[in-house]
C-alpha positions as CSV (number, residue, x, y, z in Angstrom):
1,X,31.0,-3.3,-75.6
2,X,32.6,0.0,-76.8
3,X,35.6,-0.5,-75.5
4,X,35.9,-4.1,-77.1
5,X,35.3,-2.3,-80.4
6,X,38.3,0.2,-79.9
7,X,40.8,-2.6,-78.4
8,X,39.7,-4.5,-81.9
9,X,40.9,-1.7,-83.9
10,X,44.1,-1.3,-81.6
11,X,45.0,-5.4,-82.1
12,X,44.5,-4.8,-86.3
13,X,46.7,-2.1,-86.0
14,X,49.1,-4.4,-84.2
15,X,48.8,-6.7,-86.8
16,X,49.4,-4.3,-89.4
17,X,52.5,-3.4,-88.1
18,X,53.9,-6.9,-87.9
19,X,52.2,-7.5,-91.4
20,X,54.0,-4.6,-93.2
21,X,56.8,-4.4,-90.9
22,X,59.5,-5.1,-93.6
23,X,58.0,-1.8,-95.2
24,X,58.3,-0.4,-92.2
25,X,61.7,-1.2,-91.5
26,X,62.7,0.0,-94.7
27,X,61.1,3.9,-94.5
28,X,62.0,3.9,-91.3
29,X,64.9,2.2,-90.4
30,X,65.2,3.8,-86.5
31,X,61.7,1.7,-86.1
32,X,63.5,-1.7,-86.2
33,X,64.2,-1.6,-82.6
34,X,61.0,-1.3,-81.6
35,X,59.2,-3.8,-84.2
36,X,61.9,-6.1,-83.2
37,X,59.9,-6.3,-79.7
38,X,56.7,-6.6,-80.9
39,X,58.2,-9.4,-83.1
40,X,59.7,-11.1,-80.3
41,X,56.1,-11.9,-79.4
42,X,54.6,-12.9,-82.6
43,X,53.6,-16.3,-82.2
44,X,51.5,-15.6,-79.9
45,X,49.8,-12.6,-80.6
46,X,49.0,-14.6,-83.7
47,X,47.7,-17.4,-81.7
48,X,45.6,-15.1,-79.4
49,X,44.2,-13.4,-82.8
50,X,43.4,-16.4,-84.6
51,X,41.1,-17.8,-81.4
52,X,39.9,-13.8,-81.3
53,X,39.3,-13.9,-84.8
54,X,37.6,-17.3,-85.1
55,X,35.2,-16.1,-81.8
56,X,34.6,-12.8,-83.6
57,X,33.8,-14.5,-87.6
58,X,31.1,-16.5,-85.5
59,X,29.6,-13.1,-83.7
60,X,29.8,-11.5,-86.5
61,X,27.9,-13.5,-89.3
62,X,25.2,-13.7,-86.4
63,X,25.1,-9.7,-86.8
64,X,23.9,-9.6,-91.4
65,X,20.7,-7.9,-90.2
66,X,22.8,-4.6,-88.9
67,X,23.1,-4.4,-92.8
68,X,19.3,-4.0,-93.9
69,X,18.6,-1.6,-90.8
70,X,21.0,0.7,-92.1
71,X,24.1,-0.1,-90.4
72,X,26.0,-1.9,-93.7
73,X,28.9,0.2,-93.0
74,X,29.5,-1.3,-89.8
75,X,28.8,-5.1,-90.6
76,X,31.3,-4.5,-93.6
77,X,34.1,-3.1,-91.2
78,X,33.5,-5.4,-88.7
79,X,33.8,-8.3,-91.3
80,X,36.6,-7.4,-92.7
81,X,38.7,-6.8,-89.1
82,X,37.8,-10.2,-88.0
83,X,38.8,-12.0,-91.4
84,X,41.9,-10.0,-91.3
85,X,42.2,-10.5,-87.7
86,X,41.8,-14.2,-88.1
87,X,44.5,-14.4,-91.1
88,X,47.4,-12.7,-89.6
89,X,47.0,-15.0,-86.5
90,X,46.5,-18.1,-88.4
91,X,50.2,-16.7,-90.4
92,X,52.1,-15.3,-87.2
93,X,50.6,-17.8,-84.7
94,X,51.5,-20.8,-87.4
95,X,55.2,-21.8,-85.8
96,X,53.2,-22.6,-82.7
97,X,49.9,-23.7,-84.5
98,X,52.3,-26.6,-86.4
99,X,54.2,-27.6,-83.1
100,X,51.6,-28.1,-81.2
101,X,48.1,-28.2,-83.3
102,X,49.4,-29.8,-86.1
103,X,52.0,-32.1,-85.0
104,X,48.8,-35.0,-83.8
105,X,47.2,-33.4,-87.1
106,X,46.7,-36.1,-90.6
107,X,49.0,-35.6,-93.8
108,X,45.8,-34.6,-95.5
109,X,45.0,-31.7,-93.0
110,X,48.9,-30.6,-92.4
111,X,49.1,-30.4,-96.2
112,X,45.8,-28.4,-96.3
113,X,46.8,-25.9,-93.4
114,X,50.7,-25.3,-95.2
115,X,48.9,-24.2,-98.6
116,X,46.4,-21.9,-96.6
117,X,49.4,-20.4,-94.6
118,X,51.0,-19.9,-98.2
119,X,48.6,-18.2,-99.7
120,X,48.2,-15.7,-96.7
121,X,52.2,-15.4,-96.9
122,X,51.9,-14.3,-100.6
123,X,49.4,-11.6,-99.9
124,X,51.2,-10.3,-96.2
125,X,51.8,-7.0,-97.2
126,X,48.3,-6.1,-98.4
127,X,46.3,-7.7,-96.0
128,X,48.9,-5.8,-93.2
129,X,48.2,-2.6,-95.2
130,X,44.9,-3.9,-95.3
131,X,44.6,-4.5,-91.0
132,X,46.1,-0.7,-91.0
133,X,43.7,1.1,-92.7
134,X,41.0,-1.1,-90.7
135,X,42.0,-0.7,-87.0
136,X,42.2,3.1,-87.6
137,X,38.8,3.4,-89.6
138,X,37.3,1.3,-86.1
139,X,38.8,3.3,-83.7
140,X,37.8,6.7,-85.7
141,X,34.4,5.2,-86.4
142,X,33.8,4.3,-83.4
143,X,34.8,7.8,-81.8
144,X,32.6,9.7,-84.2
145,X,29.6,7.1,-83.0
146,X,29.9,7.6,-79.8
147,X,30.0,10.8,-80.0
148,X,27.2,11.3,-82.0
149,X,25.8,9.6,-79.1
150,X,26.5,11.7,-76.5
151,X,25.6,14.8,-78.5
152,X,22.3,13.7,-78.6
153,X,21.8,12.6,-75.0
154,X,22.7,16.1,-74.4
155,X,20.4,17.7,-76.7
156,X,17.6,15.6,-75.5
């Protein structure tokens, strides 16, 4: 399980990157190279988060007790990973979403799907910002948990 936690945090910090990558780019220009091969594989990782982040949304709203037995904290970071998770897939995994997906999909429902995408487009940059902030606080939250952990197997 722990290591599914810090992998979590790793993948929003992933999608950060290609979230805010513009920004990026322009502090630090010798970073294109390497974004540029992360970008390469875009669609995909967005298809492989959106699927991650749908699974997770569905484990996750089965967890709302953590937050009356103390553990709000958690719940709330774990919420907000998997929507942002699920977002930046549904944006970088849309190309292949709408080839695929969405090509046997209604008017109605393709029409639906384009304004969602459009809205996620407009807000990009804070939600990468936003998938930043949120990998790093799981991985360091999850360290200081753990070892919180193991200091008190070894005291008792």
């Amino acid at each position: 399980m722990g290591i599914l936690i810090v992998i979590e945090g790793l993948v929003l910090i992933g999608l950060g990157i290609l979230g805010v990558q513009s920004r990026i780019i322009r502090r630090l220009p010798d970073a294109t190279e390497t974004i540029a091969k992360l970008t390469r594989y875009q669609g995909w990782i967005g298809i492989v988060a959106a699927v991650w982040g749908l699974i997770d949304l569905i484990y996750t709203l089965r967890w709302i007790p953590l937050i009356g037995r103390g553990l709000g904290a958690m719940w709330i970071s774990m919420f907000i990973g998997t929507l942002v998770t699920l977002l930046l897939g549904v944006l970088f995994g849309y190309g292949m979403i709408q080839r695929s997906v969405l090509a046997k999909a209604s008017e109605d429902t393709r029409a639906k799907v384009e304004s969602l995408v459009a809205r996620i487009t407009a807000s990009q940059i804070p939600i990468g910002f936003v998938s930043l902030i949120g990998g790093a606080w799981i991985v360091v939250y999850y360290i200081i948990i753990s070892s919180l952990i193991f200091a008190r197997s070894l005291a008792g």
